[in-house]
C-alpha positions in Angstrom: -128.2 -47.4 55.9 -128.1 -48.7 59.2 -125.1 -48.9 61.6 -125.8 -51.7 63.2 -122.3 -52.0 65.8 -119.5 -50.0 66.6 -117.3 -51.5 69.2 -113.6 -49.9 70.3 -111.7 -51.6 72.5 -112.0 -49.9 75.8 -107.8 -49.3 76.0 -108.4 -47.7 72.8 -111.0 -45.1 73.5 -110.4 -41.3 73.2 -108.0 -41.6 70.0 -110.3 -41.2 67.3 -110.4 -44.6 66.0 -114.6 -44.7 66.7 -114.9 -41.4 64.7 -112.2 -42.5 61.7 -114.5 -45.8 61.6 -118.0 -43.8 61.4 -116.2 -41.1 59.3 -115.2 -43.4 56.5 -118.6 -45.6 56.5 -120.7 -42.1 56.0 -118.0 -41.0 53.0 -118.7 -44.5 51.5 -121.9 -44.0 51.5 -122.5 -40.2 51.3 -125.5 -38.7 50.0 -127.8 -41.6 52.2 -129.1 -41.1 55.6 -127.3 -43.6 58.4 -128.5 -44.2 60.9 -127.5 -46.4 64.5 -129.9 -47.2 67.8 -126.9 -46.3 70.7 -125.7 -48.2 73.4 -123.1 -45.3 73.4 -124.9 -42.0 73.1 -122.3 -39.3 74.3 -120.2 -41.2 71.3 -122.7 -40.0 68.4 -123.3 -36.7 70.2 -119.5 -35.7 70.0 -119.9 -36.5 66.2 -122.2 -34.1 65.5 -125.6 -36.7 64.7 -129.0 -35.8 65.4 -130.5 -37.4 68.1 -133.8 -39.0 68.2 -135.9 -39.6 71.0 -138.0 -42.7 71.3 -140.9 -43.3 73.5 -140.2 -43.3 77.1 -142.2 -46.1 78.0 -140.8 -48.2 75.6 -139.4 -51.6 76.6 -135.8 -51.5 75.5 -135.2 -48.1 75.1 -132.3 -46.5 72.9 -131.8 -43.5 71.4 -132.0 -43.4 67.4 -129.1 -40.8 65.9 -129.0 -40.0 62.5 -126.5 -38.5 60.1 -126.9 -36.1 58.2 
C-alpha cells in the first residue's frame, strides 16, 4: 500500500495531526506493508519507519520509508 501524499498545513505542523493521519491509514490497513517516497523525511523518521536508501545518482532522488 502506497502513501502517495501527506500534506499539513504549515500553521498546523508540530500538533500531531501528520502522525494521527498516518496512524489511522496503517490501523486501517494493518497487517500490509505501506510504504511513501518523502518529500518530508525527518516527518517519517520521527514516526518510527524504516528508511530506504535509493541510488545516489539517481535523477529525482527521494528516500523510500516503509512501515512496518
Amino acid at each position: 500500500m502506497e502513501i502517495k501524499f501527506v500534506a499539513v498545513a504549515e500553521s498546523a505542523r508540530g500538533g500531531g495531526t501528520g502522525r494521527r493521519v498516518v496512524d489511522d491509514i496503517a490501523a486501517k490497513f494493518a497487517g500490509r506493508e505501506l510504504c511513501a517516497f518523502s518529500e518530508e523525511d525527518e516527518f517519517w523518521r520521527a514516526l518510527g519507519w524504516t528508511e530506504h536508501r535509493r541510488r545516489k545518482d539517481a535523477q529525482h532522488y527521494r528516500l523510500l520509508f516503509t512501515f512496518p
